[in-house]
Structure formats: C-alpha cells, structure tokens
C-alpha positions in Angstrom: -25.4 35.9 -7.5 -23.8 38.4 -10.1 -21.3 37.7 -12.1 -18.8 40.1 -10.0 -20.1 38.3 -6.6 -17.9 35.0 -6.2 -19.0 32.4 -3.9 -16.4 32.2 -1.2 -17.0 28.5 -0.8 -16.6 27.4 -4.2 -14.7 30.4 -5.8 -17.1 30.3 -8.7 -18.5 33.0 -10.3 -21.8 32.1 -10.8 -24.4 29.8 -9.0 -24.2 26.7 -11.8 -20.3 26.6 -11.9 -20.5 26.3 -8.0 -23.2 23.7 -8.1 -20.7 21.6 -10.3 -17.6 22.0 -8.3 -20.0 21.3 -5.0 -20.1 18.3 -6.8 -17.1 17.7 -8.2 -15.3 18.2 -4.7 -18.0 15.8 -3.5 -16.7 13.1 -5.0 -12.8 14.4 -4.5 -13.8 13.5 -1.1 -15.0 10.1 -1.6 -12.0 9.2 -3.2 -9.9 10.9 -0.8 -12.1 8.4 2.0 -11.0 5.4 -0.8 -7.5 6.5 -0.1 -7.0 6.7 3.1 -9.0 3.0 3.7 -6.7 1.7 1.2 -3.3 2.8 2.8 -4.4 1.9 6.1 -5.1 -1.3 5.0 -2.1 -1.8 2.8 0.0 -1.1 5.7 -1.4 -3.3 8.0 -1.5 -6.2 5.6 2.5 -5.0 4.9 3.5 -5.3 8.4 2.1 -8.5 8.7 3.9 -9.6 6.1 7.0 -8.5 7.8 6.0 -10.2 11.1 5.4 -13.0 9.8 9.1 -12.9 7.2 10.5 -11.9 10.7 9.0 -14.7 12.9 10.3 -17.7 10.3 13.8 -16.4 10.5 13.5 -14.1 7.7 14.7 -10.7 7.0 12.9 -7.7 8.1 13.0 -6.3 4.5 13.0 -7.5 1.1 14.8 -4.7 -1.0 14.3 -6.6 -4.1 10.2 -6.3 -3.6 10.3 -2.6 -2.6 12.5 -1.8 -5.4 10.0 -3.2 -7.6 7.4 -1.4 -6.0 9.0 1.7 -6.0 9.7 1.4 -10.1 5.7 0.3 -10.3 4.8 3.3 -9.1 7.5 5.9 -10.4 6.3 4.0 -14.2 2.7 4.7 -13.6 3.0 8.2 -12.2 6.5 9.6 -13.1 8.8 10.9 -10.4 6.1 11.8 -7.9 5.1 8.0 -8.0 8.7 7.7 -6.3 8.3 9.5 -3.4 4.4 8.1 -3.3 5.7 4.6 -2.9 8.5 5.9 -0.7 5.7 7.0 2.0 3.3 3.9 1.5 6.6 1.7 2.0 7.3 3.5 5.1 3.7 3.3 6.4 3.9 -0.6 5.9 7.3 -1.0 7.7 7.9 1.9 9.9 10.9 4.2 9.5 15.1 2.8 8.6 
C-alpha cells in the first residue's frame, strides 16, 4: 500500500497504522460485548429489585436511589453521565 492508497477498512494510510487500529477496534469490540452483558444484567437485577419492593407493599420507585445514581454518574462523566444513567434507569424499570 502507498502512502496515497488508504485502506478503506481502517482509513489508514499505511499498512502498520491499520494493523494497530485492526487492533485497537478489536478490543473496542470487546468492551462494547462487556457493555452490553453488563446493562443487560443490571437491568434484570433492577427489576427485580422493583418486583420484589413492589410485592412487600413497597413503592415501585425509589427517587431518592435514582437520584443518587443519576449524580454518580453525571460526577464521574459530566453531563453525558446524566443522560447515561437516565437510559440504564429506564432499562431497569421500564418507561414513566
């Protein structure tokens, strides 16, 4: 590959700068995988939670605990850790 030949997979220029973002995106991927098991768990493990709140007598939400998510999240990541938490919270509980 010449240096005016890009690599339409990578978008790289030349053949080691594509190796390394093959392997770079590589492990984007795994940690995309990591991710997604991660939410999907979380949200099953969030509505039990709310089963089990709901089947004692209990309220179906505890605004108090997803408040303090929500500022866990936006602290750690600024304001796109807000609307991050917003969507895990949703996945856990379902829609208002």
């Amino acid at each position: 590959m010449t240096a005016d030949v890009v690599d339409q997979t990578t978008g790289a220029g030349d053949p080691l700068s594509a190796d390394e973002i093959r392997a770079k995106r590589e492990r984007i991927d795994e940690i995309d995988q990591a991710i997604i098991d991660l939410w999907l768990e979380r949200a099953s493990l969030s509505q039990e939670v709310g089963k089990t709140r709901m089947a004692s007598g209990g309220t179906r939400l505890v605004l108090s605990r997803e408040r303090e998510i929500v500022e866990r999240f936006r602290e750690a990541l600024g304001p796109d850790g807000t609307q991050i938490a917003l969507m895990i919270l949703r996945a856990g509980r379902g829609p208002l």
